[in-house]
C-alpha positions in Angstrom: 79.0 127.8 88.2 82.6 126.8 87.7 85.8 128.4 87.8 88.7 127.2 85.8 92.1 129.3 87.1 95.6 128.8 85.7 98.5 128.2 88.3 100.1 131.5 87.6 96.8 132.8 89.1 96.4 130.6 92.3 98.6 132.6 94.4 96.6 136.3 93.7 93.5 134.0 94.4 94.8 132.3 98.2 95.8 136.6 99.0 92.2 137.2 98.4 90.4 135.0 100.2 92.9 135.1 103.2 92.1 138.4 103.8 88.8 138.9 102.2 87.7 138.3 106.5 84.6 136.0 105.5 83.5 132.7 105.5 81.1 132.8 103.0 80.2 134.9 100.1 76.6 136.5 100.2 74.8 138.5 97.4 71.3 139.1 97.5 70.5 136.2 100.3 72.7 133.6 97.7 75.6 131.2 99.5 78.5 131.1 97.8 80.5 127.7 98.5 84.4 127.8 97.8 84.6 124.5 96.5 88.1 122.6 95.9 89.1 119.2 94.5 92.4 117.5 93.9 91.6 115.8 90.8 90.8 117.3 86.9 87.9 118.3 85.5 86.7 115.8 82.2 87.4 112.9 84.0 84.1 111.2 84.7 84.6 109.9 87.7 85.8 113.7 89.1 82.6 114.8 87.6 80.4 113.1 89.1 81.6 113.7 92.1 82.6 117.2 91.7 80.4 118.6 89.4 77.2 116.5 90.1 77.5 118.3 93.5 77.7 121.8 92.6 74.7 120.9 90.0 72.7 119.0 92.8 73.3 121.7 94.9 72.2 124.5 93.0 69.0 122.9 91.6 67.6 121.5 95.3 67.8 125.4 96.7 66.6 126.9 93.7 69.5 128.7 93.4 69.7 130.1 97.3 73.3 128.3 97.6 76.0 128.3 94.3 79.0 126.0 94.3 82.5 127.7 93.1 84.6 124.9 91.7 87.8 125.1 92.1 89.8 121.6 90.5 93.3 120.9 90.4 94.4 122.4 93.5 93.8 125.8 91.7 92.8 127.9 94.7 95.1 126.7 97.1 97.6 123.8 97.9 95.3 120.9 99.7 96.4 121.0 103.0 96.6 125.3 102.8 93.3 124.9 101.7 92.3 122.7 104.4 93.5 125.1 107.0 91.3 127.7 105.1 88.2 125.7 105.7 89.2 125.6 109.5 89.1 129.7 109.8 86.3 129.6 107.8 87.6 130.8 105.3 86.8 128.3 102.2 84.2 125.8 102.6 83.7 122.1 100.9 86.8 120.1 100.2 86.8 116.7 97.4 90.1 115.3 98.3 91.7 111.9 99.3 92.2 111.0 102.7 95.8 111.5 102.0 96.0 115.0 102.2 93.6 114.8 105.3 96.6 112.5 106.6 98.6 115.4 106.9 96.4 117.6 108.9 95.3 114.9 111.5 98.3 112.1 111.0 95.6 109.2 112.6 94.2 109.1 108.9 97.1 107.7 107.5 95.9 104.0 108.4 93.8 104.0 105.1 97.3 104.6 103.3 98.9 101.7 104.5 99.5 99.8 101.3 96.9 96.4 101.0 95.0 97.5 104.3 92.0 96.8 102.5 91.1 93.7 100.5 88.7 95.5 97.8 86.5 98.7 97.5 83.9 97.3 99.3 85.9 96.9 102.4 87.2 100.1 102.1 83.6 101.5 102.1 82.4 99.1 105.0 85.3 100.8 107.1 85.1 104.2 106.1 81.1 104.3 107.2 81.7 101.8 110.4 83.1 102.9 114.0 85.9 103.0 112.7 85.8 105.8 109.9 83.6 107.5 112.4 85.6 108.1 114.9 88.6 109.2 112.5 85.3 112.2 110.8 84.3 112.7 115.0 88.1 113.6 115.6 88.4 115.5 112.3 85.6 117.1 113.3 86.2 118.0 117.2 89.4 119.1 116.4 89.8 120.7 113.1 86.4 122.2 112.4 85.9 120.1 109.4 82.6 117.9 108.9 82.7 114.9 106.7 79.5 114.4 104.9 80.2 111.5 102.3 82.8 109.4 101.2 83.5 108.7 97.4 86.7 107.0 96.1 89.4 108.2 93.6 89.4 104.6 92.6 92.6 101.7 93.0 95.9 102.8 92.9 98.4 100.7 91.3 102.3 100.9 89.7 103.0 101.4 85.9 106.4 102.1 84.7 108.3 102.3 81.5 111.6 99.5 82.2 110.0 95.9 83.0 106.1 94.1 84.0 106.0 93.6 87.9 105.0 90.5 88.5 106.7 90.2 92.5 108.2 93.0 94.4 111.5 92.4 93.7 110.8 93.1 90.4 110.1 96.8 91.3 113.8 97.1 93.0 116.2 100.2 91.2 113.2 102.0 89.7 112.6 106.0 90.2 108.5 105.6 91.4 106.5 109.0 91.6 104.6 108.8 94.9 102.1 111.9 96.7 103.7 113.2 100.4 102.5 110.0 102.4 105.1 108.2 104.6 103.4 104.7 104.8 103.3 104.3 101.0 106.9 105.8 100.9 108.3 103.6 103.4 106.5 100.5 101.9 108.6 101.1 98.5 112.1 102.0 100.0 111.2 98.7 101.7 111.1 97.2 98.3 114.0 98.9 96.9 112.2 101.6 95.0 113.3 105.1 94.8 110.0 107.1 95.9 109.9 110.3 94.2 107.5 112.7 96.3 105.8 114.8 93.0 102.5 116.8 93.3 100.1 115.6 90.8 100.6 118.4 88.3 104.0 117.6 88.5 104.5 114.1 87.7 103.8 114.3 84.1 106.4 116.7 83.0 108.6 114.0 85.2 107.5 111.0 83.2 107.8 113.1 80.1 111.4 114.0 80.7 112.7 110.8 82.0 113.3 112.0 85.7 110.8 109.1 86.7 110.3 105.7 85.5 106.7 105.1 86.7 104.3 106.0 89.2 101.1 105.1 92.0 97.7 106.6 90.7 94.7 105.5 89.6 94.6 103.7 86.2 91.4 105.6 85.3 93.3 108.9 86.3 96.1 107.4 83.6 93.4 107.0 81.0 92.5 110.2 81.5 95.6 112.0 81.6 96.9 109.8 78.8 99.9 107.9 80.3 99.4 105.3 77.8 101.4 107.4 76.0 103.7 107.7 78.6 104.6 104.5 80.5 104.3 100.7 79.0 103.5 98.7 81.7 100.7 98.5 84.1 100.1 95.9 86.6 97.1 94.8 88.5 98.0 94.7 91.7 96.3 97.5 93.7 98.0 98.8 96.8 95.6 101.2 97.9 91.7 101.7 97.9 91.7 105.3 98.4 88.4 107.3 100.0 87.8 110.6 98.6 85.3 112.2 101.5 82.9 114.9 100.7 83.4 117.7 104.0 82.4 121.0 104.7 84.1 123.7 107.0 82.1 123.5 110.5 81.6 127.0 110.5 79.8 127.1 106.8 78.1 124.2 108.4 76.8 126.2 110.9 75.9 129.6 109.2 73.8 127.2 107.2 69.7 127.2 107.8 68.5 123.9 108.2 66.4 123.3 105.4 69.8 124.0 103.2 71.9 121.6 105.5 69.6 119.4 104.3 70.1 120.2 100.8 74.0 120.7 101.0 74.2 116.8 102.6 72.1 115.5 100.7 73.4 116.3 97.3 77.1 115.5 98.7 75.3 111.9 99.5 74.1 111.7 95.8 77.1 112.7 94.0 79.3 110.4 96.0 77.2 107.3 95.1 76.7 108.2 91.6 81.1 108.1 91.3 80.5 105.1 92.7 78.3 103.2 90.8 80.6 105.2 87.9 84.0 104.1 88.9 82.9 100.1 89.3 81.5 100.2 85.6 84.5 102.4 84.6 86.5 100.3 86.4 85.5 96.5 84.6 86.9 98.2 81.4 90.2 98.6 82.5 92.0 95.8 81.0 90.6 95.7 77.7 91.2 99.8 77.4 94.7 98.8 78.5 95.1 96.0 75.7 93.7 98.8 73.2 95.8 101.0 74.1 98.8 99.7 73.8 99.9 98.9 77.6 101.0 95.3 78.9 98.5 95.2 81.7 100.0 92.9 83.8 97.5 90.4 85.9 99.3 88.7 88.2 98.3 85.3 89.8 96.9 85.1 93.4 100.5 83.4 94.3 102.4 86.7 93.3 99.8 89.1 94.8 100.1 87.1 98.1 103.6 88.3 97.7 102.7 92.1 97.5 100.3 91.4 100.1 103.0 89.8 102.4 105.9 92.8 101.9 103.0 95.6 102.7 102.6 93.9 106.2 106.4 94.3 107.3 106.1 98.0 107.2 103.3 98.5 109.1 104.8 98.7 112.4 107.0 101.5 111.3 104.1 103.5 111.9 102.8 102.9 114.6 104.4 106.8 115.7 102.9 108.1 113.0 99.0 106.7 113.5 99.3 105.8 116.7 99.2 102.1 118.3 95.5 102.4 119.4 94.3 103.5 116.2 96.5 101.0 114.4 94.7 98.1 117.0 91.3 99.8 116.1 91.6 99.9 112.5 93.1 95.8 112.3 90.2 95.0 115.0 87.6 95.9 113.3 89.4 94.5 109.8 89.9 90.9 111.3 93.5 91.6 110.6 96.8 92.3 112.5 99.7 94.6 111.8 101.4 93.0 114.5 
């Protein structure tokens, strides 16, 4: 079953679970799972990972365990909400490893722009020793279990002045960005003027001028219709951004096994099925683009070297963020150095 609140109700919501003093709703023997994603609901890729879940869920217990979907941030702000599931207090999080960033600041390294070549990579480090010791430390320390890893699919720039070909041709423009310092730094570093703007935020921004772009997702722009908003789009993707599955540790644990089972097991399914989703989705891209009215700009391997290249002489700036041994960890196991 799904929820859709408004904003003006999200704040009488957070009062009541706060102090509602339980980690789980139970009627009659049925789990109720406060569910939360950052994305919008009608955008198939969110879907499947968000609503195949709660669907998957629900069918494989025969109704024992219900998911309460909350999208959009609409319960609580992410990283409120994540603080929730560590009393116990809400109980599956959808979200990017952004907003996990700024609970435990060592997942930040998969926000360093161009850290990973393509989505594959990204998935082969998320699922190696690597992305296991970042869900073991998640886990040890903040009580929240990751159980699969989905994507939100490959951010790149649009804006309304001028095609970005190089970096420099990104210098002097006002560029929306989510709360992450390794992507801000990377685009002061190129003369851009990051703009920190939620995500319900950003189009009332573009709308009334105060931004002349943004970093998201072309299949999020589809979606949320910024063809009609911004003109140019370029190929180059900065970021391959995980979107893991998790689960409060104490639900986890209030949890009879056969419905562990269940709960991973679906969360295993939905986040292959956004996969296999967001690479067809994802092949369309430029030809939805061309329809649509956008200058989607490909640029040639020469010119992405260059993005590639300007990326690189940021990363030690955060080394205090993420720390120098998970920085040497995560470039290690990459074949790759930061130094």
């Amino acid at each position: 079953m799904r929820k859709v609140l408004v904003v003006i109700m999200c704040l009488m919501v957070i009062s009541v679970v706060v102090f509602a003093g339980g980690d789980q709703e139970k009627t009659d023997s049925v789990i109720t799972l406060k569910a939360q994603g950052t994305g919008p609901l009608g955008y198939p890729a969110f879907d499947a990972m968000y609503v195949g879940f709660e669907e998957k869920v629900e069918e494989a217990s025969g109704g024992r365990v219900l998911v309460d979907f909350y999208p959009l941030q609409s319960l609580a702000p992410d990283r409120e909400f994540l603080e929730l599931m560590e009393m116990g207090s809400a109980d599956v999080y959808m979200g990017s490893s952004l907003t996990l960033g700024l609970l435990d600041p060592r997942w930040n390294v998969t926000y360093l722009p161009f850290i990973f070549d393509d989505r594959a990579e990204m998935y082969r480090f998320m699922e190696g020793e690597v992305g296991q010791i970042l869900s073991d430390n998640l886990l040890e320390e903040y009580g929240i279990r990751v159980l699969a890893y989905g994507e939100s699919g490959n951010r790149s720039f649009s804006n309304n002045e001028r095609p970005l070909r190089v970096p420099s041709d990104a210098a002097g423009l006002k560029i929306r960005s989510p709360e992450t310092k390794p992507l801000e730094d990377w685009m002061r570093s190129l003369g851009i003027d990051p703009v920190v703007l939620s995500f319900p935020e950003m189009i009332p921004a573009l709308q009334q001028g105060v931004i002349d772009g943004q970093d998201i997702e072309l299949l999020s722009g589809r979606i949320l219709g910024l063809q009609k908003l911004q003109k140019y789009w370029n190929n180059v993707t900065q970021l391959w951004v995980p979107i893991p599955l998790s689960i409060s540790e104490k639900t986890w644990q209030k949890l009879p096994d056969d419905l562990k089972d269940i709960v991973k097991q679906a969360a295993v399914e939905s986040a292959m099925d956004q996969r296999a989703l967001i690479d067809e989705e994802s092949k369309k891209l430029a030809q939805w683009a061309a329809d649509a009215g956008v200058e989607y700009v490909e640029v040639t391997p020469e010119e992405w070297r260059l993005w590639v290249d300007s990326a690189k002489a940021s990363y030690k700036d955060q080394v205090d963020l993420i720390g120098e041994d998970m920085m040497d960890k995560a470039f290690n196991y990459l074949g790759k150095s930061w130094r």
